[in-house]
N, C-alpha and C positions, 0 to 999 in steps of 0.2 A: 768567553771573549770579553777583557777589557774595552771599555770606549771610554772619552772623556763624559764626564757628567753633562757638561751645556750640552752636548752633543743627541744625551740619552732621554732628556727632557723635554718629553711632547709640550707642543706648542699648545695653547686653547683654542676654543673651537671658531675664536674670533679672529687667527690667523695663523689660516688653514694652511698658507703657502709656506710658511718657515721650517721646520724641521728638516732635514734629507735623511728618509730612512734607511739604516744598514741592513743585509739579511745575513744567514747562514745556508750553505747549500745542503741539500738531502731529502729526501722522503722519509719519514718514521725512522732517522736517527735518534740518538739520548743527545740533545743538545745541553750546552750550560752557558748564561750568558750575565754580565751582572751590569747595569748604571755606574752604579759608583765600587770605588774600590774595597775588596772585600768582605760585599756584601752578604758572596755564596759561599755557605758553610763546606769546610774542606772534608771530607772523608764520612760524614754522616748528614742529617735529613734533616733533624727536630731536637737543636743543640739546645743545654737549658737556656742561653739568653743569646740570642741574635745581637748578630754587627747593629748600630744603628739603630737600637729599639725597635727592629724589626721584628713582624708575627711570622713565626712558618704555619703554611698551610698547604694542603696536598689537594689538589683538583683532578678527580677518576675521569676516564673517558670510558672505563670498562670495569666490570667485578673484580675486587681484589684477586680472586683465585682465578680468572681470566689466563691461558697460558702463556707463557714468557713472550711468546713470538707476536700474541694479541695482546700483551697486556699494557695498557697507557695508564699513562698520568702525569703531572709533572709536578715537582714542588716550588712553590710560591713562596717569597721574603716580600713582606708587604708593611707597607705602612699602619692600617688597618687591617685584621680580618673582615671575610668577605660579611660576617654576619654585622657588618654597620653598615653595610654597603646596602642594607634595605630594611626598609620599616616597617610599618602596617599597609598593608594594601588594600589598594579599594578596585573593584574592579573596573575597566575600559573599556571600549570598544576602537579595534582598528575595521571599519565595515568589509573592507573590501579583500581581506585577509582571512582567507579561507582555510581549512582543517579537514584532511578526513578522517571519519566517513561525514561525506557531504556530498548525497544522492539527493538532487532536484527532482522530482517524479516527475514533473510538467514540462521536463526539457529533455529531448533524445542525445544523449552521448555516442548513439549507434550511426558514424558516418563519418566520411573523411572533409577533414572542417582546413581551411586556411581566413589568415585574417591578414589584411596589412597592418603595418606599425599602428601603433595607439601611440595618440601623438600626446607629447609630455604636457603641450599647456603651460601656461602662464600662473600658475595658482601656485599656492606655499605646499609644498611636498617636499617631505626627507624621505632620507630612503627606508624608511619605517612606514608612514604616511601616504607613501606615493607604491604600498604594495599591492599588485592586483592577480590576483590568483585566477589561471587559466583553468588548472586542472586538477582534479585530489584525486589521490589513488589508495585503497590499501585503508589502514584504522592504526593512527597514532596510539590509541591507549594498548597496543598488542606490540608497537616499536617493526611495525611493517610498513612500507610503500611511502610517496613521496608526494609532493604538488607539486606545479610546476606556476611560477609565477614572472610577470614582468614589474621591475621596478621604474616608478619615474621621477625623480630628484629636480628641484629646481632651489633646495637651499643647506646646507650642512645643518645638521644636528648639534644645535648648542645649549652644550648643561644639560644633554638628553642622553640616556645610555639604554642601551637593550641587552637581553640576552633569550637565547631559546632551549627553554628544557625539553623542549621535542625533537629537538632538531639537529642538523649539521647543515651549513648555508653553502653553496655553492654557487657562487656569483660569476656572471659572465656580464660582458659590458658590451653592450651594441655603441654606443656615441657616449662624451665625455669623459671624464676622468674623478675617481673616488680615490679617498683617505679611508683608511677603517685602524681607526684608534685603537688597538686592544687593549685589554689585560697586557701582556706579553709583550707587544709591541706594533710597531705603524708599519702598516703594508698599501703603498699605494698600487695601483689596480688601470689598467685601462684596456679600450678596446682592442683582442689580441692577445689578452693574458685572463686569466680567472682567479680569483681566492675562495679557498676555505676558509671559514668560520667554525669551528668545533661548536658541538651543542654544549651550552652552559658559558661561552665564553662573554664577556660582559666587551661590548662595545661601542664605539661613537661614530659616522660614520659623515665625513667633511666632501663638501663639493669643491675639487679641485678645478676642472673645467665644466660647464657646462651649457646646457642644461644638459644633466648624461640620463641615459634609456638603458637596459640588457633583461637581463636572464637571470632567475635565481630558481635552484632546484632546493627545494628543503627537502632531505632527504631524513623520514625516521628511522631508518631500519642501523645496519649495520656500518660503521663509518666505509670513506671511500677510501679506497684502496688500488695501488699497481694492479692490473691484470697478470696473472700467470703467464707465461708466454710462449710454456709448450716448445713444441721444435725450433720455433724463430729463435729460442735461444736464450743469450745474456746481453743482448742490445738492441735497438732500436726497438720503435713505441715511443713510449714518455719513459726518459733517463729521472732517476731518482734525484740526481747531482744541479739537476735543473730547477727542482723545487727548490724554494726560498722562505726562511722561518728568519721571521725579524728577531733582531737583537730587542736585547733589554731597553723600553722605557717610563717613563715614570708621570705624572701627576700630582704635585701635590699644591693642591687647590683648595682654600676655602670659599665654597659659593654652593648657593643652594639650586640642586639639581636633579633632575627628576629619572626615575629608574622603571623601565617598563620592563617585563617577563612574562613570555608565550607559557602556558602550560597545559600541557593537554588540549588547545585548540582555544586555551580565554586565555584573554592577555588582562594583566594586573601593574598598577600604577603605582610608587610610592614617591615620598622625596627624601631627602638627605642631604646633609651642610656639607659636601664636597665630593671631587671628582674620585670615583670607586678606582679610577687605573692605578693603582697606585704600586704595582708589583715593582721594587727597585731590582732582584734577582730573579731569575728561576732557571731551573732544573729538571729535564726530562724530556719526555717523545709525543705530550699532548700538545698539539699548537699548531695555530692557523698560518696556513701559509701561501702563498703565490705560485702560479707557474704562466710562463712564454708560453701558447700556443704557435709559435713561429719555432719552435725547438720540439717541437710532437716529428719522429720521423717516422715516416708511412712506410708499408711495405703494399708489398702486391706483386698482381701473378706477373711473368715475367717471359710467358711463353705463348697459353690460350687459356678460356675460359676467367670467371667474374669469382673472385675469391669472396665467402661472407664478410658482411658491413663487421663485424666481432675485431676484423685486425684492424678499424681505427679507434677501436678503445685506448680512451687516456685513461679512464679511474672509473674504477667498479666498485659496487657495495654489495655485499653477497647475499642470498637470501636464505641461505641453508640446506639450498637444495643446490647440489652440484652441479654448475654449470646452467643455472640460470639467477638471474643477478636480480636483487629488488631494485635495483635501477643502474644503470651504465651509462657512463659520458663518453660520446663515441662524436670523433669530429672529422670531418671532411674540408680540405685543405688543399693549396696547389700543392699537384704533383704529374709525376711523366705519366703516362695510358700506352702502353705499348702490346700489350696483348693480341697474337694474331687470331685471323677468323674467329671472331669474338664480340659481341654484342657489349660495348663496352661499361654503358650507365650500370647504374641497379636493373634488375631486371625484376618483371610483375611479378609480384608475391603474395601471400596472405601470410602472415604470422600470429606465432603465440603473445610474443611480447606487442606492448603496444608503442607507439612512435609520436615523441613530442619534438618537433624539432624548432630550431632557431638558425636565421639567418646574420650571421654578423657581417657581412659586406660580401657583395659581388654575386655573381650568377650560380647556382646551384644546378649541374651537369644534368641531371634528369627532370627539373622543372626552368627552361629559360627564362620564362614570362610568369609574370605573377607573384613570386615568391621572393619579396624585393628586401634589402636588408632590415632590420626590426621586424620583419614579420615572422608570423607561426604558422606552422600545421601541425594537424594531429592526425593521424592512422590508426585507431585503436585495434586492440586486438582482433585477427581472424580477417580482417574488413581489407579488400584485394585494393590496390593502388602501386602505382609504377608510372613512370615514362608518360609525358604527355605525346601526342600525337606528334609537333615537331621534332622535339628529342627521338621520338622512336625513330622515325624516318632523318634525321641526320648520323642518329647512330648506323642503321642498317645500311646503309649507303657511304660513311665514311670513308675514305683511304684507311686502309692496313698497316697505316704507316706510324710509327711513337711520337704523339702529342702529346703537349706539354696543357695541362689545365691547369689556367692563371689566373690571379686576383678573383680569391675566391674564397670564402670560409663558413662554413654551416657546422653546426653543430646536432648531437641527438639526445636526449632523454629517452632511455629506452628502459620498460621495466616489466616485468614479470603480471602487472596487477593491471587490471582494466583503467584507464582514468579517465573519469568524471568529466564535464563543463561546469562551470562554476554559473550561476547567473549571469555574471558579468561579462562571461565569456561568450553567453549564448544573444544575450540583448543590448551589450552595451558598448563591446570590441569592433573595430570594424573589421565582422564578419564578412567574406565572400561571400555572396552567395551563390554566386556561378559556378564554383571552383568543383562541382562536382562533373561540371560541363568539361573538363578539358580532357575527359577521355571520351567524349561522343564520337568526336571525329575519327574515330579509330576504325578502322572497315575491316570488311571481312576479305581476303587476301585469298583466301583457297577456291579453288577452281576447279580441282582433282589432276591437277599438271602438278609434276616434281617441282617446277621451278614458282608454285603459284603466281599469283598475280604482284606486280611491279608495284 
């Protein structure tokens, strides 16, 4: 895809509002998109000498022998290759940015936890800085299981770049609005939509409105991916055509700027005399992209009984074990509830997987009270939870009749690995601590009459 060149030239990080980025639609198409004209080499890869004095460079998301249907990567036309893009490193510290395995012994993970919002504050936080890790699940150096972290941003990231060799970033936005500079190109972000970040991809990350708050799942294991979708078919879920991969932009900056990288759970600092974005082309099916949460289409039963939470998966990461996921983004959303003689919410459960969830606005159908938007819970594995006592008792007495559940959106991190509290999460979030109180009130109902007690 041609654009004009002014058009494809990110703005600096000192003004944040200029640019309007374009995208491409798809999930895990071959895309091709180029800045300026001619950039992208026609009919081969690693021609001997590039449009432009341009370097080709190929960036893997997967083993080369990886099969055709998994296999990524995309190629890069760059101004520099990426080996100027970093120098000697010294190592850093981001404190509150957590890695697993990171098992506290002195703090119980065994129990169902809710926190209200962590409130962003008035202090200097990018959204590097401002990361606070809830949960690790699983062991980075094995490329298994995920954290679960809240960001809080109160300024853009200038002449600051990151990338994460662990990871793939999964950003959800509770308040304000984010920029994320790529490699590849600008995808702006807000509450109601989410971005990918691929691991390894080098970014900048600008405060467009704020102060903004959300959710980020670093997910080590296997990228995320469409769910299969079995009998429902060839539509609805999250349409592919909905996803969005920024066009080609550019960078080319003299200023000295500093390059941070996650590795195996340490972060390393170096500097360099200019902005790394400097891809004028590229080529292929690695890259970070955007999706509408308002374009997720739900299904559900349509006659009686509670169909599993599994149909509102938007994007799974597989674990290699069939049909259980090293983490699943599964969201909850208005939709109709028409199911007769039928206990409508979630009903009490114990499970394998364990449940990180997120409130991005409005009331959550099986907890009314408590669970206010910015806030978390966690369900860990095995560990029973359901239906507080008023939900139970307005479901069980409901009209039988199709209601509409409105202004509303939760989300879930759900994954196959037990996960952790972080310190932070155990002493420094504002934890509940009641929250284990709201199924006290739940009484014993049986009586030895068919109809038990009212």
């Amino acid at each position: 895809m041609d654009v004009e060149p002014d058009s494809a030239t990110m703005t600096s990080a000192d003004s944040p509002m200029g640019t309007v980025p374009g995208y491409m639609p798809g999930f895990g198409n071959d895309f091709e998109t180029e800045a300026l004209p001619g950039a992208l080499p026609q009919g081969q890869n690693s021609p001997q000498k590039c449009m432009y004095g341009l370097y080709a460079e190929q960036l893997s998301g997967t083993p080369f022998t990886a099969p055709r249907g998994q296999n990524e990567r995309t190629w890069c036309y760059r101004i520099r290759p990426s080996v100027r893009h970093t120098s000697r490193f010294s190592m850093t510290e981001l404190p509150h940015w957590k890695t697993a395995p990171h098992v506290q012994d002195d703090i119980v993970s065994l129990g169902q936890y809710r926190w209200d919002p962590i409130p962003v504050g008035d202090g200097s936080l990018t959204f590097i800085s401002g990361m606070r890790t809830i949960t690790t699940a699983g062991d980075v150096n094995t490329q298994a299981g995920l954290a679960a972290h809240i960001f809080l941003v109160t300024e853009s990231m200038r002449d600051e770049y990151f990338y994460s060799a662990d990871s793939e970033l999964l950003v959800v936005p509770q308040q304000g609005e984010l920029r994320f500079c790529t490699e590849l190109g600008i995808i702006d972000v807000r509450p109601g939509e989410i971005a990918i970040i691929p691991r390894g991809m080098m970014f900048r990350c600008e405060l467009r409105q704020g102060p903004a708050r959300g959710f980020v799942c670093e997910n080590y294991g296997s990228k995320f991916d469409l769910p299969n979708r079995g009998p429902i078919g060839a539509n609805c879920l999250a349409n592919p055509r909905d996803f969005k991969i920024p066009i080609a932009a550019f960078e080319d900056r003299e200023v000295t700027s500093a390059v941070t990288v996650k590795w195996c759970g340490t972060f390393h600092r170096c500097e360099i005399g200019h902005s790394p974005l400097d891809i004028v082309a590229w080529h292929g099916n690695y890259a970070p992209c955007k999706y509408d949460l308002d374009t997720f289409s739900p299904v559900g039963a349509v006659l009686f009984d509670h169909p599993d939470p599994s149909i509102f998966t938007v994007l799974t990461a597989p674990s290699g074990f069939e049909g259980t996921a090293n983490v699943d983004f599964i969201l909850f959303k208005e939709r109709w509830s028409v199911a007769e003689h039928t206990f409508r919410p979630p009903w009490y459960h114990k499970n394998i997987m364990s449940e990180f969830m997120g409130n991005i606005y409005g009331v959550y159908d099986a907890k009314p009270e408590g669970f206010v938007p910015g806030g978390i819970s966690l369900h860990n594995m095995m560990l029973p939870h359901g239906p507080d006592r008023d939900a139970y008792e307005t479901a069980r007495n409901e009209p039988m009749e199709p209601a509409r559940i409105r202004e509303t959106m939760s989300f879930m991190f759900e994954s196959r690995f037990p996960q952790h509290l972080t310190r932070y999460a155990a002493e420094r979030a504002p934890m509940q601590e009641d929250y284990i109180d709201v199924w006290t009130p739940l009484e014993k109902k049986f009586d030895g009459t068919p109809e038990g007690k009212t």
